[in-house]
N, C-alpha and C positions, 0 to 999 in steps of 0.2 A: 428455359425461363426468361432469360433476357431478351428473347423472341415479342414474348407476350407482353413483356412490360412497354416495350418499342411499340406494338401494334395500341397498345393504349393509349400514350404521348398521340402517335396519330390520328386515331381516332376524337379526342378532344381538339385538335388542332381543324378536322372538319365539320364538326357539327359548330363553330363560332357566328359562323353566317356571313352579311357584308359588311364590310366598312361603309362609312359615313361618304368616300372617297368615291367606291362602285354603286354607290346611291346617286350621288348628285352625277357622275357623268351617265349611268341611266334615265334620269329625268329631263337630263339639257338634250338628249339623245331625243327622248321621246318630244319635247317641246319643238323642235327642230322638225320633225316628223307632222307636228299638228301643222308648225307653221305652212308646211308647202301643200298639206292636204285640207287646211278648213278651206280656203278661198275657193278651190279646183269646185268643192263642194256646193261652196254659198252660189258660184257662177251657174253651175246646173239648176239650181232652185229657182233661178231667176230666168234661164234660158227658159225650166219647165212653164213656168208660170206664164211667160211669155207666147207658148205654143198650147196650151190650154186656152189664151185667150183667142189664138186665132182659128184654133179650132173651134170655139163657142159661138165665136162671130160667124163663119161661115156658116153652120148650121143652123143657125137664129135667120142669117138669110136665105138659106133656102126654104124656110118654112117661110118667110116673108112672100116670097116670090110663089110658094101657094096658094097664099092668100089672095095677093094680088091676081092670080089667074079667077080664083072664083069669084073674089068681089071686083076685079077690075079697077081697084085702088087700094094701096098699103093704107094699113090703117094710121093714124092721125098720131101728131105726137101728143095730142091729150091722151089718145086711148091707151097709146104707149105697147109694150113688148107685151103688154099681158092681154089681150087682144091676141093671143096666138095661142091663148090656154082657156080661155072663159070669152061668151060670146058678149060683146060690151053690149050697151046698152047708151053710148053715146056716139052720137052723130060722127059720122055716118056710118050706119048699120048695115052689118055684112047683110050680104044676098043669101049665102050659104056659108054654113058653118058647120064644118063635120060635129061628129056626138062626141069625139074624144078631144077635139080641138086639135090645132097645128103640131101643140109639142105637150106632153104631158105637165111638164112643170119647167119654168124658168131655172136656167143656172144663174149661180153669183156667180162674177168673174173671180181671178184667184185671190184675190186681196179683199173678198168678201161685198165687193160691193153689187149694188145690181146693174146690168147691160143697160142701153140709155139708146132709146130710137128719136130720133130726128125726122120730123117728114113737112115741109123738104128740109132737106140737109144741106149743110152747108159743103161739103164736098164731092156730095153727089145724090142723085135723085132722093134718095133716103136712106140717110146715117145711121150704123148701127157700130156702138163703140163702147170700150169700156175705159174708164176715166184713170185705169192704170194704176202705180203703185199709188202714188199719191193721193187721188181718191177727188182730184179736182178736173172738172169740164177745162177745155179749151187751151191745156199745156201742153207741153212737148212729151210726155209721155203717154199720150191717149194713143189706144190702140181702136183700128176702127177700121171699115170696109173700106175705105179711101187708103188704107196705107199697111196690108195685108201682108203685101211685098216684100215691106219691108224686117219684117221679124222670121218671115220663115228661111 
């Protein structure tokens, strides 16, 4: 009998749970843990975003450089990048215009704005760039066919 009474005492001594003590060094534990893994995180979101846009850009030019073979001129920056989806109807009018168009549908770049063509460009023949996080023309984070290089 003094067995069983012993096996009681212990019994209530583990079913208590934790202290207040192995609470808070599991949270500082775990806070500790966020700290070294958000950032690693937030850096790839931005590397991705970064190689989304230059992967968008390259392919928006080589559909450019289709066009340009069949009309013998990119199209206009009035006409703009959509001119590569729907056959414009301002000056100057393709020669030929496949039935599906160059590219089915424009991407946003990753921060949601839209690709921005320049013809002529101020960095080269004809600019095609996205205006970056920011979401403004002509700062230092615009990423664009003049500067390709540099993010991948």
């Amino acid at each position: 009998m003094y067995r069983k009474n012993l096996n009681k005492k212990n019994n209530v001594k583990t079913n208590q749970g934790f202290s207040l003590l192995e609470l808070m060094v599991v949270i500082v534990i775990l806070g500790i843990l966020a700290s070294m893994i958000v950032p690693n995180l937030m850096g790839s979101t931005e590397r991705a975003n970064m190689q989304k846009a230059v992967s968008d850009i390259t392919t928006l030019e080589t559909s450019l450089s289709m066009y340009k073979m069949d009309n013998y001129n990119y199209p206009s920056t009035e006409q703009g990048l959509d001119a590569l989806v729907t056959e414009t109807d301002v000056e100057p009018l393709p020669r030929r215009f496949p039935e599906d168009g160059y590219v089915k549908r424009l991407p946003n770049d990753p921060w949601g704005n839209e690709y921005q063509l320049l013809n002529p460009g101020e960095h080269s023949k004809v600019d095609v760039f996205s205006m970056g996080p920011d979401g403004e023309a002509a700062t230092d984070d615009d990423i664009g066919n003049w500067n390709l290089g540099d993010f991948q």
